[in-house]
C-alpha positions as a Markdown table, in Angstrom:
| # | Residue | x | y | z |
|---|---|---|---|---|
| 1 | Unk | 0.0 | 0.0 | 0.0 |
| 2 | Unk | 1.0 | 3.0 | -1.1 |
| 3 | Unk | 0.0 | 6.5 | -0.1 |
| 4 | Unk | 2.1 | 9.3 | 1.1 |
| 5 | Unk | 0.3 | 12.9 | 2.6 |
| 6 | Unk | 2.8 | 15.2 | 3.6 |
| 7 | Unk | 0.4 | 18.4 | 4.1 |
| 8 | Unk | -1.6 | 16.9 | 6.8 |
| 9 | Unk | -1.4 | 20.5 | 8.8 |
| 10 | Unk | -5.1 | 22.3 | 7.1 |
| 11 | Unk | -6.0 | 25.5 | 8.1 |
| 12 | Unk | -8.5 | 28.0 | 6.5 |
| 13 | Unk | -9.2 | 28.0 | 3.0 |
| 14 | Unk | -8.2 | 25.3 | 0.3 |
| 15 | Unk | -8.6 | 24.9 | -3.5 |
| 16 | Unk | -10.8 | 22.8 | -5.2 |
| 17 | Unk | -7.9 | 21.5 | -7.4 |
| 18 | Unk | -4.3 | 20.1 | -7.4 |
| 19 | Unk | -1.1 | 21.4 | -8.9 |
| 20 | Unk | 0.1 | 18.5 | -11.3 |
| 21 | Unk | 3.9 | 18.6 | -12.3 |
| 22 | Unk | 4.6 | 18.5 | -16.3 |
| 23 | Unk | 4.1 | 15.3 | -18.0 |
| 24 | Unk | 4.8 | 14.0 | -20.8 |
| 25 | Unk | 2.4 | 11.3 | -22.1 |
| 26 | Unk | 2.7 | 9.4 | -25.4 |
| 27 | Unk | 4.4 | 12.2 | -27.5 |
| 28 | Unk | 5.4 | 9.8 | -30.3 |
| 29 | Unk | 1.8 | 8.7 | -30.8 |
| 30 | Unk | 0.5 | 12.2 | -30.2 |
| 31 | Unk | 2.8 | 13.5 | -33.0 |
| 32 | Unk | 2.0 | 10.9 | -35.4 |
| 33 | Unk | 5.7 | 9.6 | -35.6 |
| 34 | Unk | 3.7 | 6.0 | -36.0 |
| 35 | Unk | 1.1 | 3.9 | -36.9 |
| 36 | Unk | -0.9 | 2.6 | -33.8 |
| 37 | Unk | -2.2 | -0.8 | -34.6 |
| 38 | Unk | -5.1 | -1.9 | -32.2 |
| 39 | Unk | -7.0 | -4.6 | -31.2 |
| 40 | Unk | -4.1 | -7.3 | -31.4 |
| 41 | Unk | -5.2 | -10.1 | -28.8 |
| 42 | Unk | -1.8 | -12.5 | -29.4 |
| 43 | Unk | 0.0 | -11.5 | -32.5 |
| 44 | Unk | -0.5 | -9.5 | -35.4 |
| 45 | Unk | 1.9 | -10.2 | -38.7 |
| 46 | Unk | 3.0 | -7.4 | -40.8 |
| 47 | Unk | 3.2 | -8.9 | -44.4 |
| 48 | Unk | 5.9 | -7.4 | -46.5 |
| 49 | Unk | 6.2 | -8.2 | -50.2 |
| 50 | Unk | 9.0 | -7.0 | -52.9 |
| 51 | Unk | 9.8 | -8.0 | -56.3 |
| 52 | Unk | 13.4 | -8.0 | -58.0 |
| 53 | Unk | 14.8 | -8.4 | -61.6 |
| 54 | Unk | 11.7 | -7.4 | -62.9 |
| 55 | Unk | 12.8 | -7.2 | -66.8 |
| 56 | Unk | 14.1 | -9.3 | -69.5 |
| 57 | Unk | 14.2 | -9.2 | -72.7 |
| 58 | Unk | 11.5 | -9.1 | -75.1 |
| 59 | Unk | 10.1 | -12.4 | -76.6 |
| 60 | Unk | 7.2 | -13.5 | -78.6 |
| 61 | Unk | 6.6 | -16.7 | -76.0 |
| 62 | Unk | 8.2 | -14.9 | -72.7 |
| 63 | Unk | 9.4 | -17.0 | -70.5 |
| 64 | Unk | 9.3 | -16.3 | -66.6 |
| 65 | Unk | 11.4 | -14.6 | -64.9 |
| 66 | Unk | 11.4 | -12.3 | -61.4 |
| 67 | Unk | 11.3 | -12.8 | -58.1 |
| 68 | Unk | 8.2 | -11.8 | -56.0 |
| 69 | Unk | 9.2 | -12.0 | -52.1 |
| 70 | Unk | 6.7 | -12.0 | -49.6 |
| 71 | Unk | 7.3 | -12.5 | -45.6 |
| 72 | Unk | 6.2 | -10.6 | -42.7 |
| 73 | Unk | 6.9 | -9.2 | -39.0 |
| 74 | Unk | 5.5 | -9.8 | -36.1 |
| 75 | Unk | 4.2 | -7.5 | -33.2 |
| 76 | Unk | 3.4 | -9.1 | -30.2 |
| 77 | Unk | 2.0 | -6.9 | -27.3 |
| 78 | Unk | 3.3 | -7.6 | -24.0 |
| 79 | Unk | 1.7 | -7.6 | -20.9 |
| 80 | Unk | 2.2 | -4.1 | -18.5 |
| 81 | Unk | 0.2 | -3.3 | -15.3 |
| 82 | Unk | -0.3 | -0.4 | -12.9 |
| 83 | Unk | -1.5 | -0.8 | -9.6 |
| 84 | Unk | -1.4 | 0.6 | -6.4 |
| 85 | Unk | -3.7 | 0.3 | -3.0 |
| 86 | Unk | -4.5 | 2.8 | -0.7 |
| 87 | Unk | -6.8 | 3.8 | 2.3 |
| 88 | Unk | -9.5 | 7.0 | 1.9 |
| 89 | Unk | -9.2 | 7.4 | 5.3 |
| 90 | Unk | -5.4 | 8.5 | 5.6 |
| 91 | Unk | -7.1 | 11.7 | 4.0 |
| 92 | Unk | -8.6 | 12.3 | 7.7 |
| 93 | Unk | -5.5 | 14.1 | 8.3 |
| 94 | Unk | -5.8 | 16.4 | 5.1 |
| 95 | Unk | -7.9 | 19.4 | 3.9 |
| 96 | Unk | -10.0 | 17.3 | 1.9 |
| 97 | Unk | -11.1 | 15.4 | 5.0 |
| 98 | Unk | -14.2 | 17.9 | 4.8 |
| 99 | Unk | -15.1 | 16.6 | 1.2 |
| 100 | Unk | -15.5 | 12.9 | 3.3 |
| 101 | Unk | -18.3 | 10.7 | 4.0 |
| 102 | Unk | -19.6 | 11.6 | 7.6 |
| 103 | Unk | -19.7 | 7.8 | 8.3 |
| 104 | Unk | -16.6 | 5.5 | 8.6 |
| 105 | Unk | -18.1 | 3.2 | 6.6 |
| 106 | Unk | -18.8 | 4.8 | 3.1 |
| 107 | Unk | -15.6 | 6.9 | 3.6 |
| 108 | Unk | -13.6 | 6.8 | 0.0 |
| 109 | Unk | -11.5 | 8.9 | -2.1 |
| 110 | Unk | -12.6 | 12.6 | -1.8 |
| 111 | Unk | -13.4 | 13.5 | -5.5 |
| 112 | Unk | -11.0 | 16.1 | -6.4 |
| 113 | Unk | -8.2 | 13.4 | -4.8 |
| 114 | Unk | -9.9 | 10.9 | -7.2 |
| 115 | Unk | -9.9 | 12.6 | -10.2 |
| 116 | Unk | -6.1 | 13.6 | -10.2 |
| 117 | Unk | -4.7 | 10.9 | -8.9 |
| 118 | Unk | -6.2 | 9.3 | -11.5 |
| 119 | Unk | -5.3 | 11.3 | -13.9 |
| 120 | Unk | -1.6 | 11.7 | -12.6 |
| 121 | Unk | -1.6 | 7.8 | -12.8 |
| 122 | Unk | -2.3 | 7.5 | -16.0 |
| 123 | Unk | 0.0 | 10.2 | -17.1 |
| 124 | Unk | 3.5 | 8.9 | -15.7 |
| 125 | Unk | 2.4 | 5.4 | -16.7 |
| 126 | Unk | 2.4 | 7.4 | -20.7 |
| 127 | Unk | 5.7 | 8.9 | -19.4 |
| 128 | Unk | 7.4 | 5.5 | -19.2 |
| 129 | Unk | 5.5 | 3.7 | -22.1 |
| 130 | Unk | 6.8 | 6.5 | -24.4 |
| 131 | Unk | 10.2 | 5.7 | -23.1 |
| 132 | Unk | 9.9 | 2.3 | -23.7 |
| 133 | Unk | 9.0 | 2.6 | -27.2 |
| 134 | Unk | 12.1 | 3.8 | -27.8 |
| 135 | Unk | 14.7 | 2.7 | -25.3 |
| 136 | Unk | 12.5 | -0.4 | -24.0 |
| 137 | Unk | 14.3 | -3.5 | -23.2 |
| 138 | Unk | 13.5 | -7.0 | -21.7 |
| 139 | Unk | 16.6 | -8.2 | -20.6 |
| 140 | Unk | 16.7 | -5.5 | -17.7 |
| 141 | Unk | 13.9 | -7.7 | -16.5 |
| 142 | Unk | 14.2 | -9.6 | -12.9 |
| 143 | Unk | 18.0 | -8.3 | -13.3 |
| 144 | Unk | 17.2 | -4.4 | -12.0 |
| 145 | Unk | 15.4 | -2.9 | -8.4 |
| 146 | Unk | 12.2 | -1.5 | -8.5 |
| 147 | Unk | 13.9 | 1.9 | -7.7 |
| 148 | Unk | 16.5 | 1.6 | -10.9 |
| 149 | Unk | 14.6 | 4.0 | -14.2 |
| 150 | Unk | 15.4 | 0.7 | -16.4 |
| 151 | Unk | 12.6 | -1.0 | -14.5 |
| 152 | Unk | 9.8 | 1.2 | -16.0 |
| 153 | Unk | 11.0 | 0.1 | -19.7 |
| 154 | Unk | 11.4 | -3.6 | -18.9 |
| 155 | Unk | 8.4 | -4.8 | -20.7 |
| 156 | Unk | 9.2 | -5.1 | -24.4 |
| 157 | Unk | 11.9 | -4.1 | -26.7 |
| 158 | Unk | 11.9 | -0.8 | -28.3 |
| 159 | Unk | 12.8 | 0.3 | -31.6 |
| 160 | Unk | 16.7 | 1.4 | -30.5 |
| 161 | Unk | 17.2 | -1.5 | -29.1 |
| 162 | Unk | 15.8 | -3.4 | -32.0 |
| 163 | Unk | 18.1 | -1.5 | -34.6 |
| 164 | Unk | 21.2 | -1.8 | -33.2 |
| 165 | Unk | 20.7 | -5.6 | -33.1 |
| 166 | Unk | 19.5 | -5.3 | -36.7 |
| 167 | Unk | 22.8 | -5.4 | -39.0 |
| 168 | Unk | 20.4 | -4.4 | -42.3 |
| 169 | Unk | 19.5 | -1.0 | -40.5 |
| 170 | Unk | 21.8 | 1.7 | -41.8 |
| 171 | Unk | 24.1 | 2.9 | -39.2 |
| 172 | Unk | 26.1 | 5.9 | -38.7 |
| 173 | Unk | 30.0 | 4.8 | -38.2 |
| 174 | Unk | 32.0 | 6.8 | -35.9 |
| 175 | Unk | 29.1 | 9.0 | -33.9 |
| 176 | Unk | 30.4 | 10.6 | -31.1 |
| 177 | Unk | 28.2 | 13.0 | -28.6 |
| 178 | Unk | 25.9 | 15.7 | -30.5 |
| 179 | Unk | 27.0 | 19.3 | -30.2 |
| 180 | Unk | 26.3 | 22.8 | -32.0 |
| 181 | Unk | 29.9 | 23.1 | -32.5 |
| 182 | Unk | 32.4 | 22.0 | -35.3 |
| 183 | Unk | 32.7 | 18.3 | -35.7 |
| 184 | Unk | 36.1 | 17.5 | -33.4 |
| 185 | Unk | 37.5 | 16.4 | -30.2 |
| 186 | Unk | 35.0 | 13.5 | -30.4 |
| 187 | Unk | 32.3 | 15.5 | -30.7 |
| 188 | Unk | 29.9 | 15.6 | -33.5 |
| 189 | Unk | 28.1 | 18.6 | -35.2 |
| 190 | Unk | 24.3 | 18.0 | -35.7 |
| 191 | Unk | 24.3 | 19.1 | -39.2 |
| 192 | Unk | 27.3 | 16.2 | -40.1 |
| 193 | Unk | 24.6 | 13.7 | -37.9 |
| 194 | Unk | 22.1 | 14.9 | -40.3 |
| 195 | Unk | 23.6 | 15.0 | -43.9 |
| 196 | Unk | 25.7 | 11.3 | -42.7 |
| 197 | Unk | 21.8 | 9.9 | -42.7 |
| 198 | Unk | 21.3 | 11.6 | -45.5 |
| 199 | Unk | 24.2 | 10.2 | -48.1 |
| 200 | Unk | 23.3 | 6.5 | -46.1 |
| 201 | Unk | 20.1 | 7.3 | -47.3 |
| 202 | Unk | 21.3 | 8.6 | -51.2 |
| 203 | Unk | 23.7 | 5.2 | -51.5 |
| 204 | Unk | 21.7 | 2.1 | -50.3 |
| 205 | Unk | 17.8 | 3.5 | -50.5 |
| 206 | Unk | 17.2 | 6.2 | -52.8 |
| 207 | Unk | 14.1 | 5.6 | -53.7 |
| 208 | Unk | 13.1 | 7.2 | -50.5 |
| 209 | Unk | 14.9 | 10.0 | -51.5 |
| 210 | Unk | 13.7 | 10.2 | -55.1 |
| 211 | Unk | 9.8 | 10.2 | -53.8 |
| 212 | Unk | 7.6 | 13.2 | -54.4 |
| 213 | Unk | 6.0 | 13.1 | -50.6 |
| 214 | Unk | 9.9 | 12.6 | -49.1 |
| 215 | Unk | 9.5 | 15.8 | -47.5 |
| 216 | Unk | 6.3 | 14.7 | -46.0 |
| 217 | Unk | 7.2 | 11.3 | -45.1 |
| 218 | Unk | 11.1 | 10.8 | -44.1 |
| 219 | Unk | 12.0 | 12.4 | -40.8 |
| 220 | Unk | 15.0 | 13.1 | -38.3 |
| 221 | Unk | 13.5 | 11.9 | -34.9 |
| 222 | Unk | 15.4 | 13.4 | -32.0 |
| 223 | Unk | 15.6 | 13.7 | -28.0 |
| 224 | Unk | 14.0 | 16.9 | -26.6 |
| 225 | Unk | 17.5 | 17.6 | -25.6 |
| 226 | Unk | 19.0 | 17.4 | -29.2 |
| 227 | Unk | 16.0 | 19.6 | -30.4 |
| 228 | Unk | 18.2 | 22.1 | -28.5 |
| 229 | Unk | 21.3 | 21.6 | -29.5 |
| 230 | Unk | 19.6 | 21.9 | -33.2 |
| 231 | Unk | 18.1 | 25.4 | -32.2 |
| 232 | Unk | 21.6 | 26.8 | -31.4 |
| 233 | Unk | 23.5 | 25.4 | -33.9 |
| 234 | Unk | 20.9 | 27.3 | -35.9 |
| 235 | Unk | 20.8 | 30.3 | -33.9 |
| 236 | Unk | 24.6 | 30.6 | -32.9 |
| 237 | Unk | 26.3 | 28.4 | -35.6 |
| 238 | Unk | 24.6 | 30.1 | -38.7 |
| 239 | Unk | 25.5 | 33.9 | -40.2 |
| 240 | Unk | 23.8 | 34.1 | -42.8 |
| 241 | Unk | 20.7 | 37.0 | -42.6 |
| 242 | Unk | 17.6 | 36.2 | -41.8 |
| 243 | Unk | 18.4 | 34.1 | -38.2 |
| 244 | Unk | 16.3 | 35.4 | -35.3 |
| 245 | Unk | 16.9 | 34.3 | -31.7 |
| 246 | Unk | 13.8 | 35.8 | -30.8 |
| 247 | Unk | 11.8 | 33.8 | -33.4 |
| 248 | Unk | 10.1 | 30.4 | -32.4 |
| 249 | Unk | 12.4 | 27.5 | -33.8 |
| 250 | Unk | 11.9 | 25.8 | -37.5 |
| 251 | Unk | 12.2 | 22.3 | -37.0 |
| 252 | Unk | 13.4 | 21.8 | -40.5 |
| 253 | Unk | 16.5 | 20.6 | -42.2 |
| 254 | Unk | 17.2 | 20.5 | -45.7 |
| 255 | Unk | 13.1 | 20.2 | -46.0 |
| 256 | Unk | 12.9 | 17.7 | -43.4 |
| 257 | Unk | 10.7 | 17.7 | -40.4 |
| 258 | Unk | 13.0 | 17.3 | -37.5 |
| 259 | Unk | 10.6 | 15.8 | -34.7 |
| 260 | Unk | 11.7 | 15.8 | -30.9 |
| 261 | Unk | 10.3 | 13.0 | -29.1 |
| 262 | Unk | 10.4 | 12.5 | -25.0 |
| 263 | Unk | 11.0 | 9.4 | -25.5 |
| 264 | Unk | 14.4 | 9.4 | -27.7 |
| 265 | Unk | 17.7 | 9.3 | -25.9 |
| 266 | Unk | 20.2 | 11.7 | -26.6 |
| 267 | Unk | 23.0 | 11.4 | -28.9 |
| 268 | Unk | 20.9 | 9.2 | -31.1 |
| 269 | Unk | 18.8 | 10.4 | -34.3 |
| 270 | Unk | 16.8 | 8.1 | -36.4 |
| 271 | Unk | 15.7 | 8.7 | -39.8 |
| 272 | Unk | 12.3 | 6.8 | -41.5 |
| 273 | Unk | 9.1 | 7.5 | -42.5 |
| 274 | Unk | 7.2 | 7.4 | -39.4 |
| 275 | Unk | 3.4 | 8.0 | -40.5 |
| 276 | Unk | 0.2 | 8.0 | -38.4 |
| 277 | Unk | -1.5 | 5.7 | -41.2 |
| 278 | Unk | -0.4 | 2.0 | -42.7 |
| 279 | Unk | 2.4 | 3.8 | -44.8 |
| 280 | Unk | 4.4 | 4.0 | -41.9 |
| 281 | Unk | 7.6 | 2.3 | -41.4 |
| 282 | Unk | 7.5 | 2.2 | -37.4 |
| 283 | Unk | 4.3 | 0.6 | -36.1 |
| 284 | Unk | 3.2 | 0.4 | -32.5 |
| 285 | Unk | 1.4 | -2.4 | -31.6 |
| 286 | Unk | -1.2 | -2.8 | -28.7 |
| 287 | Unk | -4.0 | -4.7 | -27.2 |
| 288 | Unk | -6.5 | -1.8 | -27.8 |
| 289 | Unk | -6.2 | 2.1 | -27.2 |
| 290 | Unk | -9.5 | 1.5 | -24.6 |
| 291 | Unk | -7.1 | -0.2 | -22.2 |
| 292 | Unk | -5.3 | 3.6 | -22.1 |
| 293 | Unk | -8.1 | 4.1 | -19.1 |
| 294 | Unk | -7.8 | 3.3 | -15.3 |
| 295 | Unk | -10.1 | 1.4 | -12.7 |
| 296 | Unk | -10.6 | 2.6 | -9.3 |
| 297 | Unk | -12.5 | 0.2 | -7.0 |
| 298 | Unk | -12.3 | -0.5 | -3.0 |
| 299 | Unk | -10.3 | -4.0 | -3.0 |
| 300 | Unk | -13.0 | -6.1 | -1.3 |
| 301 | Unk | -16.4 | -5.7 | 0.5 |
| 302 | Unk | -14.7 | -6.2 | 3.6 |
| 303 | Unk | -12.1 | -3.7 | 3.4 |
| 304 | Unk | -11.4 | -0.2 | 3.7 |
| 305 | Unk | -8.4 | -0.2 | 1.1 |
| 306 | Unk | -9.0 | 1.0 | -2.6 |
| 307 | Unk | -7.3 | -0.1 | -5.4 |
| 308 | Unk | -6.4 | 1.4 | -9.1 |
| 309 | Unk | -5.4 | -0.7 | -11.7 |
| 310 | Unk | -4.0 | -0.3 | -15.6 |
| 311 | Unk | -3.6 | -3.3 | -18.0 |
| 312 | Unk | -1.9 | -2.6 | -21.2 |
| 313 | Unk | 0.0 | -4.7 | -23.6 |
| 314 | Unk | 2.7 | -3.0 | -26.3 |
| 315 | Unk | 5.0 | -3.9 | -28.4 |
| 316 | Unk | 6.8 | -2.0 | -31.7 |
| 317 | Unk | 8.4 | -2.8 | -35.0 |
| 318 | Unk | 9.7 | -1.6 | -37.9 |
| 319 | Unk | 8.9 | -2.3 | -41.5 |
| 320 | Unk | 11.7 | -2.4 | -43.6 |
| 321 | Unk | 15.2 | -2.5 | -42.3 |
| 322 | Unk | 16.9 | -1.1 | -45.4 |
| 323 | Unk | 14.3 | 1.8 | -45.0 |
| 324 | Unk | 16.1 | 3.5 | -41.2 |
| 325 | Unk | 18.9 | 4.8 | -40.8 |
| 326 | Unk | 20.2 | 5.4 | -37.3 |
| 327 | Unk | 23.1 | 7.4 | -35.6 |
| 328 | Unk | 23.5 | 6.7 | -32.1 |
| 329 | Unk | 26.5 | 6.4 | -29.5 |
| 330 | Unk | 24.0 | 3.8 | -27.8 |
| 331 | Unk | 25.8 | 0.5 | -27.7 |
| 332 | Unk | 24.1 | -3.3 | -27.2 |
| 333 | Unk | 25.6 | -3.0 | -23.7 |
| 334 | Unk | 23.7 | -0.3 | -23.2 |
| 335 | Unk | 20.4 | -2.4 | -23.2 |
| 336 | Unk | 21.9 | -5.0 | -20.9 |
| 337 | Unk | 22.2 | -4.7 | -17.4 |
């Protein structure tokens, strides 16, 4: 059980609401960075299907030739619960004591407590699902303490973790820490990050490149944190005319949409076509967006504890391998614990 008061000393006047600290959420579903596929009970299988050496030469009986390819990948939601238990009546020693049943008996959660507790709930349980969509992994599972951040992403892989294991996802040699600077001492300049993922992107897929809707399609997803370092290598790195600290931030490079997600570590940048429709190359799978809801309910007839509970299962994939290209100072090790 689970319920900490520390303002137990009322006196006077209160509000009839709570200060919640920023959160997060979901802010690489919210931003359409990828397809949300729902209502997957076990398994749900991608299919993928490609053709090669599609010509030959003309004849009058052709003969055939060509090579149609078709397999698929899987995402397989896994399991991920919230709950915690708690008494109404350690609220006697709070403001909203006076928002209480008068009896013992029918004494619950006052309903302003109810309604953002709830609500916070829900909202750091986003917080660390977005995480684990990107920096998810299961081997830090039974290995880590509660108390250890890694434990929130324990769950199901994410999508870093599944590149860097992936040797057909284009990767970046030689990254080195992200900075607004020159390229040296190790460092990196954002800009090199960017136009590296680019020419990856010109040599071994151009057709991504070559599209008319590339501009509306392939993206730099970033960490809110290298969102920044973008800004001043914009603002501070850049003398041409026209650059205006006071002006809110482009997120645009060379046409591209440049998207900061919560969930992205730093030092890491992937580039894809991350779509809120099928098109998509990163897909997030789930049991159904309905489960995104909470249930508050007093544990037993018998008892005075309450209980609120989350079930959610999640998983993520990507599409095409050949289609991301990733720069990242993230290791395997990394993932391990």
């Amino acid at each position: 059980m689970s319920l900490v008061i520390n303002d137990t000393s009322y006196a006077g006047d209160f509000a009839s609401y709570f200060w919640i600290p920023a959160t997060y959420n979901m802010s690489t579903v919210e931003k359409g960075a990828v397809y949300v596929k729902d209502g997957i009970k076990k398994k749900h299988t991608i299919g993928r299907v490609d053709f090669s050496r599609p010509l030959q030469p003309r004849q009058a009986t052709p003969i055939s030739k060509g090579v149609f390819t078709i397999d698929g990948r899987d995402l397989e939601p896994k399991d991920v619960m919230l709950y915690n238990e708690f008494n109404p009546r350690d609220f006697e020693a709070h403001w909203l004591a006076e928002r209480q049943s008068p009896t013992l008996l029918a004494r619950e959660l006052p309903v302003t407590a109810e309604h953002y507790m709830l609500q916070m709930a829900l909202n750091r349980s986003m917080e660390q699902l977005e995480n684990g969509l990107w920096i998810g992994s299961v081997d830090y599972a039974d290995n880590v303490d509660e108390e250890d951040p890694r434990f929130q992403v324990q769950y199901f892989d994410g999508f870093i973790k599944k590149m860097i294991l992936d040797a057909a996802v284009r990767k970046v040699a030689n990254p080195g820490p992200l900075t607004a600077a020159p390229t040296g001492s190790g460092n990196v300049n954002i800009a090199d990050a960017f136009n590296a993922q680019l020419s990856l992107a010109a040599q071994y897929k151009k057709a991504l490149l070559a599209k008319n809707t590339r501009y509306q399609r392939l993206k730099f997803f970033v960490s809110i944190n290298t969102e920044q370092i973008y800004h001043d290598f914009l603002t501070t790195s850049q003398t041409f005319k026209g650059v205006n600290t006071t002006e809110r931030g482009i997120n645009l490079y060379k046409g591209y949409e440049v998207v900061p997600l919560a969930g992205m570590p730093d030092n890491t940048v992937v580039l894809a076509e991350g779509l809120p429709d099928t098109d998509s190359n990163l897909y997030v799978g789930m049991n159904s967006t309905e489960d995104n809801q909470l249930q508050l309910m007093r544990l037993q007839n018998n008892s005075e504890l309450f209980f609120i509970k989350g079930l959610m299962k999640y998983d993520v994939e990507y599409g095409f391998s050949e289609e991301v290209f990733l720069y990242t100072t993230l290791t395997i090790s990394d993932f391990q614990p």
